[in-house]
N, C-alpha and C positions, 0 to 999 in steps of 0.2 A: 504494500500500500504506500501511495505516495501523497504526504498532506500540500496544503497552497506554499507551502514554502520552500516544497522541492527536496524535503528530509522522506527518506524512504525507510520503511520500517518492512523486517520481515517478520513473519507470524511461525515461532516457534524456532529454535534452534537445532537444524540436521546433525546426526551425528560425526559428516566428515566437515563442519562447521568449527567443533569440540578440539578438533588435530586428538581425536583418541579413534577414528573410523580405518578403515582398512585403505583406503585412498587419500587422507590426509592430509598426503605430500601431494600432492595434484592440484591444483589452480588450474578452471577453465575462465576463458574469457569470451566473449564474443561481441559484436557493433553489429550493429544495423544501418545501412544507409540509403533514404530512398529519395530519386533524384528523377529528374525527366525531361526529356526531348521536345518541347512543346513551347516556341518564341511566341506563338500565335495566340496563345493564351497567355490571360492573367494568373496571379498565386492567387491561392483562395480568401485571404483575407483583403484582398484587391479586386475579386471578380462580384461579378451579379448574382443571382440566382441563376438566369439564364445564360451567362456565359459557365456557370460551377456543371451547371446541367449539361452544354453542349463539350463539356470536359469528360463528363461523366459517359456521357455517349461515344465521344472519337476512343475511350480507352477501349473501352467496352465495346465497343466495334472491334477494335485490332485483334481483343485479346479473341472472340467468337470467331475472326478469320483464321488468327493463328492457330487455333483449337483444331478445327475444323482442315486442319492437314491433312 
């Protein structure tokens, strides 16, 4: 859970958490980044309803052709 202030809490402590579990020594990490190809559009805190909409359509068209291989 994440409060308005960007402090993230986890709910209960795992055991390879403790450094007493069988993987302990192991650190994952991972990032996410999502990014996209689209000059012709606005960001969404800049577009309309109707341009967020005709975003929502050009993806969702590509991703229904891609599918569709």
């Amino acid at each position: 859970m994440i409060d308005v202030t960007g402090t993230v809490y986890i709910r209960g402590v795992k055991s390879w958490m403790k450094k007493d579990g069988p993987n302990s020594d192991i650190v994952l990490s991972s990032r996410m980044r999502l990014a996209r190809n689209m000059e012709e559009y606005k960001f969404p805190l800049l577009a309309t309803m109707e341009e967020s909409y005709a975003v929502t359509k050009h993806v969702g068209d590509a991703l229904t052709k891609n599918l569709m291989k």
